[in-house]
N, C-alpha and C positions, 0 to 999 in steps of 0.2 A: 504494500500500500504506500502509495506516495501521496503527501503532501500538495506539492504543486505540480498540476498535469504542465507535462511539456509542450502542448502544443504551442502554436503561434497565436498573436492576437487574432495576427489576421485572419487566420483562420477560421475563429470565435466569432470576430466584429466586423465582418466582411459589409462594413460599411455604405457602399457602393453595388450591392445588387440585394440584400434580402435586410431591409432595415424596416420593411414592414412586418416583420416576423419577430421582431424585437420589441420587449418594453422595458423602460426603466425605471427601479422601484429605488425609494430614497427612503433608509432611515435619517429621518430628522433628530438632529442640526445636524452633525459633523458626515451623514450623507449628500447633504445638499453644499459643502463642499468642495463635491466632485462634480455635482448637476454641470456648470457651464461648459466646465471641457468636454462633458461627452456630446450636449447640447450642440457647441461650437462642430465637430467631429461630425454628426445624425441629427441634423435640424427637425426631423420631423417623426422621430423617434417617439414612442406613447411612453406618458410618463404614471406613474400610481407612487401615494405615499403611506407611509403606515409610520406611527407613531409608537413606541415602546420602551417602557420605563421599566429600570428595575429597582425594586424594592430595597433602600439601604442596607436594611438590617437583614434578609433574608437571601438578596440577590437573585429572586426570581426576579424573570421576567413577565410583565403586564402587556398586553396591548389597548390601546386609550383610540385607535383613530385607524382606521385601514380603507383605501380608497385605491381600488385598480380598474386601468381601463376595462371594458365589458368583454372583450374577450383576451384576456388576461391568460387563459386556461389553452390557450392556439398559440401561444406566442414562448418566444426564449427569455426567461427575467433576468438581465443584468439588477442584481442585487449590489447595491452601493452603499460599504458601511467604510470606514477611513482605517478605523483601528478598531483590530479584532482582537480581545483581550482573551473573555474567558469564552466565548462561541453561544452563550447563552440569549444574547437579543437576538443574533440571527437566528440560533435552531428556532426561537418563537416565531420569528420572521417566517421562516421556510414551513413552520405548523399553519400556518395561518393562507398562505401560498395554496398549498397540498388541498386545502380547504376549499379553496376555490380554486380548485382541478388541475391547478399546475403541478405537473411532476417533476420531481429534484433532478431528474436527467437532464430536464430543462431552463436550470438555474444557474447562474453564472456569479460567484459571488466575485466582487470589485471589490480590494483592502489594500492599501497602502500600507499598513504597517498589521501584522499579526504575531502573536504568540504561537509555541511550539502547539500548549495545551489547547487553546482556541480553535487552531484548524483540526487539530484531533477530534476534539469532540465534537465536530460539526460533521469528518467524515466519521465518526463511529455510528453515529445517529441520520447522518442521510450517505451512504458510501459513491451515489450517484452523483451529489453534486459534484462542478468544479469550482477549485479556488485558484483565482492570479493576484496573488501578491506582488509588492516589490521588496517589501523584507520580511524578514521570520526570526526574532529576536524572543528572547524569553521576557525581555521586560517592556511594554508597552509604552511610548511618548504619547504621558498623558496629557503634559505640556501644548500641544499638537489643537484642540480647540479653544484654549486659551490665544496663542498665537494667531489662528486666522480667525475666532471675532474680537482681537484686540480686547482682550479680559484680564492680560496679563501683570 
């Protein structure tokens, strides 16, 4: 089992002939992010958002808000999360997906920065997703939304 599939992006986000077959799902705030570069990249890419909070003290994850285009369930989800710590908002994320008939074969999670344990248990619990990282570090830069809304 590996980690990070080797394919190409381009291969994944063939940009220029099947971008109707594409949506992109934003965890809010540090998903939205990522929103303009892909935006910039798939102008007319469908977009759906879902909201999910975890619980301090307990570390579950909630979801408060889930909003996907209507055929959501025909399409490949670029999932957009920045930093993937412990895997726990997205597996909610991907429960919630699955729910409205998208299957994990057909999820593409987008992180910028992830933990070893985070992409584990995302494949332990979905083995069909894929994840494109650009790093995999044991310790998350939590600093990372502070810096881009200027909180810091």
């Amino acid at each position: 089992m590996s980690i990070l599939d080797k394919k190409k992006s381009s291969d994944l986000l063939n940009c220029c002939g099947c971008l109707d077959k594409y949506s992109m799902l934003l965890l809010p705030c540090l998903g939205e992010a990522m929103e303009q570069g892909l935006r910039d990249c798939c102008r007319s890419i469908r977009i759906g958002k879902i909201l999910i909070q975890s619980d301090e003290e307990t570390q579950r994850a909630k979801v408060y808000y889930a909003k996907f285009p209507p055929d959501v369930y025909r399409r490949k989800v670029l999932l957009m999360y920045p930093i993937l710590s412990t895997g726990n908002t997205v597996i909610e994320a991907v429960k919630v997906l699955i729910e409205h008939g998208v299957q994990p074969a057909c999820i593409i999670l987008l992180s910028l920065f992830s933990t070893p344990h985070g992409a584990i248990s995302i494949i332990q619990e979905f083995p069909d997703i894929t994840i494109l990282t650009t790093e995999v570090h044991p310790v998350a830069p939590t600093h990372f939304g502070q810096k881009y809304f200027g909180t810091d």
